[in-house]
Short mmCIF file of the C-alpha atoms (twelve columns), coordinates in Angstrom:
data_MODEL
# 
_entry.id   MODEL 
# 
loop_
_atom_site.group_PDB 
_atom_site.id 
_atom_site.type_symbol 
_atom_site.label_atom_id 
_atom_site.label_alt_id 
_atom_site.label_comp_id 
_atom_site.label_asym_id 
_atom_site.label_seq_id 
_atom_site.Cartn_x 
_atom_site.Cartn_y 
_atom_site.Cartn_z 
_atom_site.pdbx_PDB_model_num 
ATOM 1   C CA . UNK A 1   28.245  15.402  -37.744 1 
ATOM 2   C CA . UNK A 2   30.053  18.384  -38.954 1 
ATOM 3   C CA . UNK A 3   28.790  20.673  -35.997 1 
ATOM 4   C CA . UNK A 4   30.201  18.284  -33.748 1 
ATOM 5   C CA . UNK A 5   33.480  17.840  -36.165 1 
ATOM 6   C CA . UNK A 6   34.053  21.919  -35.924 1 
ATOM 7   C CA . UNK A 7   33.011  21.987  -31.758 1 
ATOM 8   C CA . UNK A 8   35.764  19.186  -31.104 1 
ATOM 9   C CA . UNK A 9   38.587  21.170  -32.916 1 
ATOM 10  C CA . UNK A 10  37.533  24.444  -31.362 1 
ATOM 11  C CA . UNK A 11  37.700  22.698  -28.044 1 
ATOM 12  C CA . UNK A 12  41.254  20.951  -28.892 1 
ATOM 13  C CA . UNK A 13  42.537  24.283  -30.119 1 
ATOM 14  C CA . UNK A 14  40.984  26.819  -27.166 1 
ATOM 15  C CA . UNK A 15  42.901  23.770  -24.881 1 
ATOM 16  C CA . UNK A 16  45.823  24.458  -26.828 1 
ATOM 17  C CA . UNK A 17  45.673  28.516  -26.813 1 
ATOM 18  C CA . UNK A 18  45.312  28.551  -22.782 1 
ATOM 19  C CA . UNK A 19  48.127  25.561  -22.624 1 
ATOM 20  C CA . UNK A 20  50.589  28.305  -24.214 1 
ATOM 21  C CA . UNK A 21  49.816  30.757  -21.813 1 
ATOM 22  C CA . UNK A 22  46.802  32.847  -24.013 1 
ATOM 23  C CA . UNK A 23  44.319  32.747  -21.902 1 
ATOM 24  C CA . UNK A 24  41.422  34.237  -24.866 1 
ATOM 25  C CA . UNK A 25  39.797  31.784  -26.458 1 
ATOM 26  C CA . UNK A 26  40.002  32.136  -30.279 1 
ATOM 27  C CA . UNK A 27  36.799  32.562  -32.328 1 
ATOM 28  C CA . UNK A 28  36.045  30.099  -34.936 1 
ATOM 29  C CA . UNK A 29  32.725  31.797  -35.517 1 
ATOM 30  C CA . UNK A 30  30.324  28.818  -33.753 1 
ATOM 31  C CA . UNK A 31  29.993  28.972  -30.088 1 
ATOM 32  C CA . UNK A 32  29.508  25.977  -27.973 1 
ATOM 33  C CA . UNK A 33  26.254  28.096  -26.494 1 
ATOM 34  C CA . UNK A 34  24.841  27.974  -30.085 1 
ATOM 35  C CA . UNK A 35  25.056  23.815  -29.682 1 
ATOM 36  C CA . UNK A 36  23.695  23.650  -26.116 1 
ATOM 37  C CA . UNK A 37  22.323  25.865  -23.126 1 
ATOM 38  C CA . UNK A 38  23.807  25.385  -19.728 1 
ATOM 39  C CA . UNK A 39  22.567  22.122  -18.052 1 
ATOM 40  C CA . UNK A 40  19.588  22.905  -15.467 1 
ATOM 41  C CA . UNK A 41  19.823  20.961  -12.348 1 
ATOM 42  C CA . UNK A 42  17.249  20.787  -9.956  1 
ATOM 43  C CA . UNK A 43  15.867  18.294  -7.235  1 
ATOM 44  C CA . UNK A 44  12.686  18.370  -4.578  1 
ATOM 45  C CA . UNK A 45  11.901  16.922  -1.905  1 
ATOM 46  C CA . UNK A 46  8.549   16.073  -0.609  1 
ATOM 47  C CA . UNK A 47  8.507   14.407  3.423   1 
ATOM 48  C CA . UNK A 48  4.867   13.247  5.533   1 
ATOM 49  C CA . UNK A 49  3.507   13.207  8.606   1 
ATOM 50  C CA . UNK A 50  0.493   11.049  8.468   1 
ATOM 51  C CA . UNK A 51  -2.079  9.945   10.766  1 
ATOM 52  C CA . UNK A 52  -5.321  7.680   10.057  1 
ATOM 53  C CA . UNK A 53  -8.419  6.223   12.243  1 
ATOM 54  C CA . UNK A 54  -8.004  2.579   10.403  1 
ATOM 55  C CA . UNK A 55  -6.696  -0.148  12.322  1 
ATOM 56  C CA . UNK A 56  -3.185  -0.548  11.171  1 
ATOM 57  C CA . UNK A 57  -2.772  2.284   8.752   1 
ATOM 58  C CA . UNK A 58  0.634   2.876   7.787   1 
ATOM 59  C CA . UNK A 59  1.849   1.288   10.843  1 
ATOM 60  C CA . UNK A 60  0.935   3.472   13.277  1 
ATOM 61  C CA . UNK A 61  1.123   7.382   12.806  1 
ATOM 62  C CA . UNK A 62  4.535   8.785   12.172  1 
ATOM 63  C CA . UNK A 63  7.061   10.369  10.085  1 
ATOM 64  C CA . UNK A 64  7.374   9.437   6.192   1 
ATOM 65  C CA . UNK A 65  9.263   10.163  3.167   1 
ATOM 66  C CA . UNK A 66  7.066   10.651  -0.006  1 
ATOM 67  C CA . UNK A 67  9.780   11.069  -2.706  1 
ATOM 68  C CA . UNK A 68  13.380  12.620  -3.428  1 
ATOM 69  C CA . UNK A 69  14.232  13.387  -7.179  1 
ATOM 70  C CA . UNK A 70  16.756  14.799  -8.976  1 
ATOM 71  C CA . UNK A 71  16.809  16.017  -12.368 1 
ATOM 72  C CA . UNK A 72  18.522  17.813  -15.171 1 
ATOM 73  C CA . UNK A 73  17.008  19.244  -18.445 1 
ATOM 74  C CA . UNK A 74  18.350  21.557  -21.102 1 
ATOM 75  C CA . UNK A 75  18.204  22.216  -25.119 1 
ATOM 76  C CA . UNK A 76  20.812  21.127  -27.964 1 
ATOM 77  C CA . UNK A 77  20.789  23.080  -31.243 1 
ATOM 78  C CA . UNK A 78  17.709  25.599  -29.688 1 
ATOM 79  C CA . UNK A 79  15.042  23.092  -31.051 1 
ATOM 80  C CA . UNK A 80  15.886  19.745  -28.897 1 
ATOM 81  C CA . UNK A 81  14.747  19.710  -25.221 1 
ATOM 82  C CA . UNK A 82  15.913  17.012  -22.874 1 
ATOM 83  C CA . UNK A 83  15.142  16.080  -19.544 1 
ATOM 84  C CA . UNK A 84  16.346  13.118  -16.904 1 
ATOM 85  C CA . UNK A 85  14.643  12.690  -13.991 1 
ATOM 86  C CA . UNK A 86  15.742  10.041  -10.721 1 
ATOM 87  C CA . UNK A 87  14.224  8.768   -7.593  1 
ATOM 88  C CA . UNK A 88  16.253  8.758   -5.164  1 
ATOM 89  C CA . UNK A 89  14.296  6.822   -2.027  1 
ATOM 90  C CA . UNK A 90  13.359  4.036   -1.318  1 
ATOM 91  C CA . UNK A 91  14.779  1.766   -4.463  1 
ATOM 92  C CA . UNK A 92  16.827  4.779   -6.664  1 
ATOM 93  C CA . UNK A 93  15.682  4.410   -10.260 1 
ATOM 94  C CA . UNK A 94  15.132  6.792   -13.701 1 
ATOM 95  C CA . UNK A 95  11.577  8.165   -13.867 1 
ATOM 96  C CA . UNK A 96  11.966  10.190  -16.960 1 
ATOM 97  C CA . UNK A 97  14.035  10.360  -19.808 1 
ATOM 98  C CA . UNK A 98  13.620  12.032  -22.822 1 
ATOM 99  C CA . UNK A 99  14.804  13.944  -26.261 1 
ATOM 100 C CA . UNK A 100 12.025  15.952  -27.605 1 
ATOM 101 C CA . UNK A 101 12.265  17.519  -31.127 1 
ATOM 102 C CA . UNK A 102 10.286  21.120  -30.442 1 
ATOM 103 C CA . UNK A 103 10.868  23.644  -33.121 1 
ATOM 104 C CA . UNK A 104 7.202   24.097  -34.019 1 
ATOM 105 C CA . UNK A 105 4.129   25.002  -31.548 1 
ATOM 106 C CA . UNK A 106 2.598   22.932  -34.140 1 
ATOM 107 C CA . UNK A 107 4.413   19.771  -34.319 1 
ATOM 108 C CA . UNK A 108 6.854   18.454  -31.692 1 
ATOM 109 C CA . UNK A 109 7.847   14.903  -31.577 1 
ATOM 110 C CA . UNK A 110 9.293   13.252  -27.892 1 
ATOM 111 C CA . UNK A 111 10.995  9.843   -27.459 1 
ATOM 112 C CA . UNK A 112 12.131  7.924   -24.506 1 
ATOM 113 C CA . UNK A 113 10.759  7.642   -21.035 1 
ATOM 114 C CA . UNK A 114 8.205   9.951   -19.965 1 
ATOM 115 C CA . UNK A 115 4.273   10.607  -18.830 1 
ATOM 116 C CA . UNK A 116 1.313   8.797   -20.466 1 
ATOM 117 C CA . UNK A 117 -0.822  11.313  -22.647 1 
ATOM 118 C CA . UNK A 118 -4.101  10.296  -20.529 1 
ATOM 119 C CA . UNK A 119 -5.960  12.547  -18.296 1 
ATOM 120 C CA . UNK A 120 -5.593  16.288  -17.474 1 
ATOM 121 C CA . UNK A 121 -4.602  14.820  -14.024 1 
ATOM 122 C CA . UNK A 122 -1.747  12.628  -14.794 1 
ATOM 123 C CA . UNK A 123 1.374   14.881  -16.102 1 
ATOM 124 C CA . UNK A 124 1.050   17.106  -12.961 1 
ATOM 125 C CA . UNK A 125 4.229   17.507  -11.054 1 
ATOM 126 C CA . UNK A 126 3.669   16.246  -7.618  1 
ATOM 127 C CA . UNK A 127 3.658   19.892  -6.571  1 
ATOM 128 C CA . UNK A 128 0.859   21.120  -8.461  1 
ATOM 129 C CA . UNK A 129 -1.715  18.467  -7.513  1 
ATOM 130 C CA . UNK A 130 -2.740  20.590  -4.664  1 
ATOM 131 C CA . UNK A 131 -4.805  18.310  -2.434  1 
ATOM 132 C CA . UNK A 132 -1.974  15.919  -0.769  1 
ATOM 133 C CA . UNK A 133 -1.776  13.058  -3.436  1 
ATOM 134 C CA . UNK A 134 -3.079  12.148  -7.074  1 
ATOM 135 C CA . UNK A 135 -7.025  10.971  -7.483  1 
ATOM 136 C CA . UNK A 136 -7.733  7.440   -7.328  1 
ATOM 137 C CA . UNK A 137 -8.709  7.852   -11.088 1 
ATOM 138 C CA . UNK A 138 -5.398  8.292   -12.145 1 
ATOM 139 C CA . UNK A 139 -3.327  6.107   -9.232  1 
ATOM 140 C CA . UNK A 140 -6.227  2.884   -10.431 1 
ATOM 141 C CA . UNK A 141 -6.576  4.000   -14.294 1 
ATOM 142 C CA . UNK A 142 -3.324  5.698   -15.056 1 
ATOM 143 C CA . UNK A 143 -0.442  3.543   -14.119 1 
ATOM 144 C CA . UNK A 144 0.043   4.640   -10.821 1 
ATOM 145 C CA . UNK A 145 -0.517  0.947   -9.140  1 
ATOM 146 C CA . UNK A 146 -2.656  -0.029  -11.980 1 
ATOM 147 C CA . UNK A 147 -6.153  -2.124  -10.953 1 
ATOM 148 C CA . UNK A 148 -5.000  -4.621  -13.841 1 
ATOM 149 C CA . UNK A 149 -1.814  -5.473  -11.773 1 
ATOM 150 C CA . UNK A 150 0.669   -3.036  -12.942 1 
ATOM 151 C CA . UNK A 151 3.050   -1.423  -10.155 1 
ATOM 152 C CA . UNK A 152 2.843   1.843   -9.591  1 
ATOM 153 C CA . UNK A 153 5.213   3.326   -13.052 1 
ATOM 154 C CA . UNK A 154 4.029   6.887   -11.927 1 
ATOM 155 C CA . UNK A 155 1.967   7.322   -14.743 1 
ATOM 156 C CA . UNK A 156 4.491   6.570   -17.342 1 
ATOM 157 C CA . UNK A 157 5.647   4.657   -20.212 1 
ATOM 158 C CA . UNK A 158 8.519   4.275   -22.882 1 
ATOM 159 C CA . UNK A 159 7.660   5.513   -26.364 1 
ATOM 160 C CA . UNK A 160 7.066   8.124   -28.944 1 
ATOM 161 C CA . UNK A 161 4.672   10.926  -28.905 1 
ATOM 162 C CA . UNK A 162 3.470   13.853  -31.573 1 
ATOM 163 C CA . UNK A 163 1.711   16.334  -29.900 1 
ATOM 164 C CA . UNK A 164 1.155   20.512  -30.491 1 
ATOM 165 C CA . UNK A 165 -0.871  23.231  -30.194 1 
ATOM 166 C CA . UNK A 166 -3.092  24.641  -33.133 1 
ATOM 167 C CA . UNK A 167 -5.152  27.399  -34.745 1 
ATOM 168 C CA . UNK A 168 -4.316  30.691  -32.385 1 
ATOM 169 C CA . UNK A 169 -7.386  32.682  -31.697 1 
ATOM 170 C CA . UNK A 170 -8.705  35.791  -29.508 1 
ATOM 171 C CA . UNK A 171 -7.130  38.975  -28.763 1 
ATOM 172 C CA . UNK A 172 -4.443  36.864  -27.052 1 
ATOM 173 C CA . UNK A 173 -3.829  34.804  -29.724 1 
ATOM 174 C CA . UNK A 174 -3.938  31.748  -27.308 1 
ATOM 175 C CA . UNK A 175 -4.594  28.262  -29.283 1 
ATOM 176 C CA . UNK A 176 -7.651  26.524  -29.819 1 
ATOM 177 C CA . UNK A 177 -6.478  22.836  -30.037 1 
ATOM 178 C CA . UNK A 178 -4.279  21.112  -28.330 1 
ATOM 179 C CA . UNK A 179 -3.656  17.212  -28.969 1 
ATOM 180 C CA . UNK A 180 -0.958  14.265  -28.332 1 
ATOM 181 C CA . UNK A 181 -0.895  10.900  -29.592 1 
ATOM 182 C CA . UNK A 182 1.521   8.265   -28.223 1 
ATOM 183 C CA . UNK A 183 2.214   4.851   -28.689 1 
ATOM 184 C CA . UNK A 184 4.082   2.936   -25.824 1 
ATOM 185 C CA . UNK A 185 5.070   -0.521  -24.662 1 
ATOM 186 C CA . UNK A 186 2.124   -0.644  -22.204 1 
ATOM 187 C CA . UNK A 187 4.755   -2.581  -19.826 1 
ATOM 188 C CA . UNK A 188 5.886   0.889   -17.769 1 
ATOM 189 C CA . UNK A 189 8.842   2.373   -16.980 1 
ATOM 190 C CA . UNK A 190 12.903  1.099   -16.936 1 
ATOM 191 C CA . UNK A 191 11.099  -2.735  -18.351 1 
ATOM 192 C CA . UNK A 192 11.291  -3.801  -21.926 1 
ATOM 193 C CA . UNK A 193 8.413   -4.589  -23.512 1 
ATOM 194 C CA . UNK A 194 6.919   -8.397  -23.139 1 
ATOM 195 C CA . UNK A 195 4.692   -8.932  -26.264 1 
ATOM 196 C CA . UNK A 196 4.563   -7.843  -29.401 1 
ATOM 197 C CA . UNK A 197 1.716   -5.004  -28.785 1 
ATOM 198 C CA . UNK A 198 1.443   -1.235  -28.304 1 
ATOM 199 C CA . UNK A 199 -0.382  0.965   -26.571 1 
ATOM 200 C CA . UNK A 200 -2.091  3.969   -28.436 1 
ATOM 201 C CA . UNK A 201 -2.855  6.704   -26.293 1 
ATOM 202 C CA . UNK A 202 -4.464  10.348  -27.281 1 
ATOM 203 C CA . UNK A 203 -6.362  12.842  -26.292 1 
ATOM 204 C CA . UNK A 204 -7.856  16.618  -28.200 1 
ATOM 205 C CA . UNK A 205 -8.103  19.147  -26.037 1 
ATOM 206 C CA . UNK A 206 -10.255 22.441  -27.068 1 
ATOM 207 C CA . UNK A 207 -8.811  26.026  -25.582 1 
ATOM 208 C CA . UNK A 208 -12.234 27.984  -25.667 1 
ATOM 209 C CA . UNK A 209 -10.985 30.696  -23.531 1 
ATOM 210 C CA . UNK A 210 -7.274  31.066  -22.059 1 
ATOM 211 C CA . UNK A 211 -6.408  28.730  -19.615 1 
ATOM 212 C CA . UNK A 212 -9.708  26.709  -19.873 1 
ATOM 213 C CA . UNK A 213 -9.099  23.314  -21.253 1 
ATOM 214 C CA . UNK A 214 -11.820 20.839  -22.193 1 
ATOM 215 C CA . UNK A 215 -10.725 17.205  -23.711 1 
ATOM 216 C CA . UNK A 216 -11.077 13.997  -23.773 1 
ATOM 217 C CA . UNK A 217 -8.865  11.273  -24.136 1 
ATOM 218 C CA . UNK A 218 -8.239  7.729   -25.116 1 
ATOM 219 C CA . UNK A 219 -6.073  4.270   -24.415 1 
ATOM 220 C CA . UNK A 220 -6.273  1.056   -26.681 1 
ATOM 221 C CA . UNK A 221 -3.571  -1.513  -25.181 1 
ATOM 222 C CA . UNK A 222 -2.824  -4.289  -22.879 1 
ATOM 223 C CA . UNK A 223 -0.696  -5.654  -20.110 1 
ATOM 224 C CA . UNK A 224 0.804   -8.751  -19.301 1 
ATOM 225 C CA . UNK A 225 2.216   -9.980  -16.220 1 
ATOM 226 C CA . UNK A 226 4.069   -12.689 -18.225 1 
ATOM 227 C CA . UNK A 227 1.851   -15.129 -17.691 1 
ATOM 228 C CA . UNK A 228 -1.398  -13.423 -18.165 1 
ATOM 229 C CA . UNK A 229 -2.675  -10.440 -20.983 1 
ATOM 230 C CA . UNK A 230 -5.958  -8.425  -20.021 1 
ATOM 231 C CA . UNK A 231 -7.259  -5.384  -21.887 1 
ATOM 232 C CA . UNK A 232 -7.120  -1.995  -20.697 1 
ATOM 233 C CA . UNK A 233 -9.662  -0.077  -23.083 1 
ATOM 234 C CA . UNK A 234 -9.744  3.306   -21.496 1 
ATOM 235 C CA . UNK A 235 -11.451 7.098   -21.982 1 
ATOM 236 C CA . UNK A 236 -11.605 9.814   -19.813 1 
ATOM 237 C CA . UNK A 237 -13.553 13.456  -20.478 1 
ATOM 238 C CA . UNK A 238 -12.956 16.233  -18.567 1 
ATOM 239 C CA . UNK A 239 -11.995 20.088  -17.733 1 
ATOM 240 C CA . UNK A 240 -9.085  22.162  -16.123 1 
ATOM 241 C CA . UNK A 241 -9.135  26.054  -15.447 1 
ATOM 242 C CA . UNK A 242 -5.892  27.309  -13.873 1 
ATOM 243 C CA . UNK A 243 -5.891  31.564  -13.472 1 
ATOM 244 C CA . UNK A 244 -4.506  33.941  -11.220 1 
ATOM 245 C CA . UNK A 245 -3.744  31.193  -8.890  1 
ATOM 246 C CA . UNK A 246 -7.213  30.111  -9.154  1 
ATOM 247 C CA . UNK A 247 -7.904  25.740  -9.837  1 
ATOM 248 C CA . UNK A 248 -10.153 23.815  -10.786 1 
ATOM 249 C CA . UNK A 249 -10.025 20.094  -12.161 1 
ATOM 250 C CA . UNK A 250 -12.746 16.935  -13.109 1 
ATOM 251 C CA . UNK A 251 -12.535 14.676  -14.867 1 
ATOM 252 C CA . UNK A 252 -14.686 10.810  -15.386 1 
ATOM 253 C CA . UNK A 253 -12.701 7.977   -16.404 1 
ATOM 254 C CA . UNK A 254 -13.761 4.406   -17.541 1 
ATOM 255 C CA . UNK A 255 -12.345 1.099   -17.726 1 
ATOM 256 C CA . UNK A 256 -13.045 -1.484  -19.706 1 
ATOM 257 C CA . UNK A 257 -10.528 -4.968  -18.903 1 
ATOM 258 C CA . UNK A 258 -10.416 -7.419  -15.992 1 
ATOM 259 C CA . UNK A 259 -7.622  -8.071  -13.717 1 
ATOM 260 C CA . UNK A 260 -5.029  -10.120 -14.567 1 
ATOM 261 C CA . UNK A 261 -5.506  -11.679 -10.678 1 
ATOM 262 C CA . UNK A 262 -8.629  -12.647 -11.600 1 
ATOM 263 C CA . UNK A 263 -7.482  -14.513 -14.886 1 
ATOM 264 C CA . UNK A 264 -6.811  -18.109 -14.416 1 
ATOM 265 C CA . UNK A 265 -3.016  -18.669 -16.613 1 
ATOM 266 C CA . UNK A 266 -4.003  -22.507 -17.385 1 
ATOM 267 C CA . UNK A 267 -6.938  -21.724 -18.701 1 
ATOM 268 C CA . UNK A 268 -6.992  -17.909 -19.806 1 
ATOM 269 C CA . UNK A 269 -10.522 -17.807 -18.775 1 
ATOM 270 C CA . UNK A 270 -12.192 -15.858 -15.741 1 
ATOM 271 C CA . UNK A 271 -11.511 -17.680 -12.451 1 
ATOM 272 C CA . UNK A 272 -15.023 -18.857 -10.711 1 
ATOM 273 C CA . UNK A 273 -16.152 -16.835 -7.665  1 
ATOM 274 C CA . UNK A 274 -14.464 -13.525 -8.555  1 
ATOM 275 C CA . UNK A 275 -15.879 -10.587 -8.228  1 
ATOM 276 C CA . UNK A 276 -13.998 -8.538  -10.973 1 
ATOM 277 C CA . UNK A 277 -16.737 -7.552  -14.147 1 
ATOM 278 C CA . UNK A 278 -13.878 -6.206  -15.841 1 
ATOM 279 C CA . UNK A 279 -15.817 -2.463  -15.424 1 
ATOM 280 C CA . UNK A 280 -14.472 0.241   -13.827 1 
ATOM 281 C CA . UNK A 281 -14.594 3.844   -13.513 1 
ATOM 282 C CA . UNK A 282 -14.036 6.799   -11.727 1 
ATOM 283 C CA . UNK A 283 -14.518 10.468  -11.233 1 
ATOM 284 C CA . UNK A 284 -12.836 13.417  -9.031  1 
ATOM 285 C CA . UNK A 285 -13.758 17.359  -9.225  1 
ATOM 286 C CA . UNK A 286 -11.125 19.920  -7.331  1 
ATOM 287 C CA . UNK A 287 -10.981 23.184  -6.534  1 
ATOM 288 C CA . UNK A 288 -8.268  25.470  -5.281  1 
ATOM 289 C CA . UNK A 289 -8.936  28.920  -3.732  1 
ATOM 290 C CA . UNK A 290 -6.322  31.715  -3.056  1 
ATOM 291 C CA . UNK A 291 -6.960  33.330  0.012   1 
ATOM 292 C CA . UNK A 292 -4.092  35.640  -0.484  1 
ATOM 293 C CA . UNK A 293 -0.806  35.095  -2.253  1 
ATOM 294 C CA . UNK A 294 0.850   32.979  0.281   1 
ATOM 295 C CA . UNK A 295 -2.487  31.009  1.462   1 
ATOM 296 C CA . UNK A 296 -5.057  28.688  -0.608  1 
ATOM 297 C CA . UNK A 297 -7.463  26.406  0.451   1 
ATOM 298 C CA . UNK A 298 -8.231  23.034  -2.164  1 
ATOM 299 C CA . UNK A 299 -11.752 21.119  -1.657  1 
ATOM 300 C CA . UNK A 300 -12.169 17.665  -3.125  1 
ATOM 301 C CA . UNK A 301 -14.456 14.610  -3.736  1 
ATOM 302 C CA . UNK A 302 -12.566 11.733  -5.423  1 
ATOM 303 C CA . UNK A 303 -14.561 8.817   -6.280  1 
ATOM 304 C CA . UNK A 304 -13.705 5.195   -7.808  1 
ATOM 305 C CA . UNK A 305 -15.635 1.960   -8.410  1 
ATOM 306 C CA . UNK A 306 -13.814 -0.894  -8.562  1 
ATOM 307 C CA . UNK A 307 -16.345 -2.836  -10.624 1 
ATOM 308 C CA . UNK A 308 -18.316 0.111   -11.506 1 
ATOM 309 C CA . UNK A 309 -20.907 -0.665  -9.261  1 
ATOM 310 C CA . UNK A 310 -22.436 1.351   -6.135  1 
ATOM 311 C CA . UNK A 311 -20.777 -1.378  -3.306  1 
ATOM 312 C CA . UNK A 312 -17.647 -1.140  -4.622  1 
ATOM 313 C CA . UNK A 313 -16.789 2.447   -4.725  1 
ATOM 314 C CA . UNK A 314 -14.269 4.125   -2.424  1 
ATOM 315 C CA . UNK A 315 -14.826 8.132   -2.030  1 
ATOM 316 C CA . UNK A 316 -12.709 10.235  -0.351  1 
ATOM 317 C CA . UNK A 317 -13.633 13.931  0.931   1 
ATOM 318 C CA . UNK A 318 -10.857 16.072  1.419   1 
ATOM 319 C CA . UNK A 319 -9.919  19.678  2.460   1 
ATOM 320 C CA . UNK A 320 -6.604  20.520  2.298   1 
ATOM 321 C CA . UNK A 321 -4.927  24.602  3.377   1 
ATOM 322 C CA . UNK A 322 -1.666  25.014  1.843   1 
ATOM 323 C CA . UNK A 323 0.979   28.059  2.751   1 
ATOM 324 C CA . UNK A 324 3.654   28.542  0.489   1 
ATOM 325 C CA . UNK A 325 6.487   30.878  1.786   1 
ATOM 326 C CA . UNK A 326 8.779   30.845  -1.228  1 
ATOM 327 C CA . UNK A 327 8.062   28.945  -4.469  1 
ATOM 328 C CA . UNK A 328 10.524  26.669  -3.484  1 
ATOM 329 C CA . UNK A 329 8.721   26.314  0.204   1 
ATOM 330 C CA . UNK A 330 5.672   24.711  0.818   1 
ATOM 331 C CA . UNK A 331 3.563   23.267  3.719   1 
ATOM 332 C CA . UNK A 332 0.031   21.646  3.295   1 
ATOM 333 C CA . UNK A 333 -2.690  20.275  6.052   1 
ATOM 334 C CA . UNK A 334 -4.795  18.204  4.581   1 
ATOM 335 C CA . UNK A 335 -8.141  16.198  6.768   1 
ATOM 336 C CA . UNK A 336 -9.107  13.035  4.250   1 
ATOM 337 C CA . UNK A 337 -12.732 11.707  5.059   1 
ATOM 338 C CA . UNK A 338 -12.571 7.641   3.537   1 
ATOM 339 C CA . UNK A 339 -15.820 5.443   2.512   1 
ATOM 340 C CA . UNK A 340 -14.836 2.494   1.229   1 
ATOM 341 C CA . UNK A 341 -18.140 0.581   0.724   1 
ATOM 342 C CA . UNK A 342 -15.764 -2.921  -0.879  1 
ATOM 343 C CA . UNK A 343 -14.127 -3.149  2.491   1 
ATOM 344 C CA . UNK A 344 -16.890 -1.515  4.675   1 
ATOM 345 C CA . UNK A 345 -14.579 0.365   5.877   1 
ATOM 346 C CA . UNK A 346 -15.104 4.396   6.753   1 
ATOM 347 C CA . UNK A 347 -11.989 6.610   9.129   1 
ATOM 348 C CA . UNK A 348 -10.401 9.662   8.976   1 
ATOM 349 C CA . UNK A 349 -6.712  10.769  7.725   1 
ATOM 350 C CA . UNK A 350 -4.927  13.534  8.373   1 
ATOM 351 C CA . UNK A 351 -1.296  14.104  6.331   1 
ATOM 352 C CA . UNK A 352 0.761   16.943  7.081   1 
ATOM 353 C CA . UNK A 353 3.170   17.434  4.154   1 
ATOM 354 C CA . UNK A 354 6.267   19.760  3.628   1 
ATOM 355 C CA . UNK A 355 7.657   20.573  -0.348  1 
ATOM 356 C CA . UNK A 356 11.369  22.103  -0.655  1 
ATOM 357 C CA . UNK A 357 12.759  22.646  -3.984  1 
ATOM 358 C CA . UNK A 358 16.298  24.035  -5.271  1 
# 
């Protein structure tokens, strides 16, 4: 309180120099750029072409909008970082919003609105996925249209989070162990919570050499559609290798927790005839390769099972050349191959999609 005491009568008083025609502000001795840094503001945009072989995909082929989104981010006192984050199509709404208390590598503690701490996949910017769109693991098993009925809350929750990186080893003094632990409503993003449980996600991830990361993670919690609360009892294991523009990404996640469709509400108990076994799982493995600085080519199989069982998995084989002009210009081609053995259904995609940034 007395920071902001002495910045409000430094303010009242510069106002008061200029007023009487001194145009130098005096010097109290604390600067406002030792309370704050300059507010960043940024925004991208990310717009489709798509076409696809199934009967009634998308409407037809044509012109899309993926997303529009607008953000600022900063610090406050060097050792708070803040970020807000909007959506602008479609219905405009806050995706992220956060204080985060970072004065230690060790220990940093975030609050507010912001990414779930499950799966190597899920924090990625939209950006940096490289092959057109997330994996089914994390779209059905993150919170990105949630198999247990969830709307898609882009992977995100409210709550708190401790996370930080530990132990610095190797010539480059890079550290061995990073880990997170949150615990969240489990109802997603801009709701307040609807019972009186939490969601504990974490995951311990081991550094062995720079840039290669090997962890696994895990999610005790619930979700209720007001009516109905299933389980969602989650892990995932996997690796992530990012170098000299080189990628490379898997990771397996299961499910344990049925639908809360196939949940009768009178009766809380399973509803006769379904097919849900309240199993599910799914695994994707990625690769991008730089063909020169301005050119790289991403391969991958993505692969989920709806009940964790061989006639209800939907795999899709993708290849997907990407030329970035600027880092703030990008254009991808990507051909999608779809077997989807629940539906019976097997066509072909192909998305053309353009990144700007500023």
């Amino acid at each position: 309180m007395k920071k902001v005491f002495v910045l409000l009568c430094a303010a009242l008083l510069s106002v008061s120099a200029f007023a009487q025609g001194d145009g130098a502000k005096p010097d109290y001795g604390y600067k406002l750029t030792g309370f704050a840094s300059t507010p960043k503001f940024g925004a991208f945009i990310i717009g489709t072409y798509k076409y696809s072989s199934q009967d009634g995909a998308n409407g037809g082929p044509g012109f899309g909008l993926r997303l529009i989104r607008t953000y600022v981010d900063g610090t406050i006192l060097n050792d708070f970082n803040y970020r807000i984050q909007f959506e602008i199509n479609g219905t405009p709404h806050v995706k992220d919003f956060y204080l985060e208390w970072a004065k230690y590598k060790e220990f940093s503690v975030k609050v507010g609105e912001f990414k779930r701490a499950f799966t190597f996949e899920n924090p990625y910017n939209p950006w940096d996925v490289g092959v057109g769109d997330y994996s089914q693991a994390v779209k059905k098993l993150s919170g990105m249209g949630d198999r247990c009925g969830e709307a898609s809350m882009g992977g995100r929750d409210l709550g708190i989070q401790f996370q930080g990186d530990l132990l610095p080893v190797g010539s480059d003094q890079h550290r061995l162990i990073h880990y997170q632990l949150g615990i969240y409503n489990g109802n997603g993003i801009n709701k307040a919570d609807n019972n009186s449980q939490k969601d504990l996600i974490g995951t311990i991830q081991i550094q062995p050499i720079k840039d290669l990361y090997l962890g696994v993670f895990g999610w005790n919690g619930n979700w209720s559609d007001g009516k109905v609360t299933v389980d969602r009892k989650r892990y995932a294991v996997g690796a992530k290798y990012e170098h000299n523009n080189w990628s490379a990404r898997s990771e397996y996640v299961h499910s344990n927790g049925y639908k809360a469709s196939s949940i009768d509400p009178v009766t809380g108990q399973l509803i006769a005839g379904t097919s849900d076994t309240g199993v599910a799982d799914a695994f994707y493995a990625t690769v991008g390769i730089p063909v020169a600085d301005w050119f790289k080519v991403y391969l991958k199989y993505d692969m989920y099972r709806d009940n964790a069982t061989a006639d209800s998995q939907s795999t899709i084989y993708s290849f997907a050349p990407q030329v970035r002009l600027h880092k703030n210009l990008m254009f991808q081609l990507e051909y999608r191959y779809n077997d989807n053995r629940l539906t019976g259904q097997k066509f072909n995609e192909l998305w053309f999609q353009y990144y700007v940034r500023f």
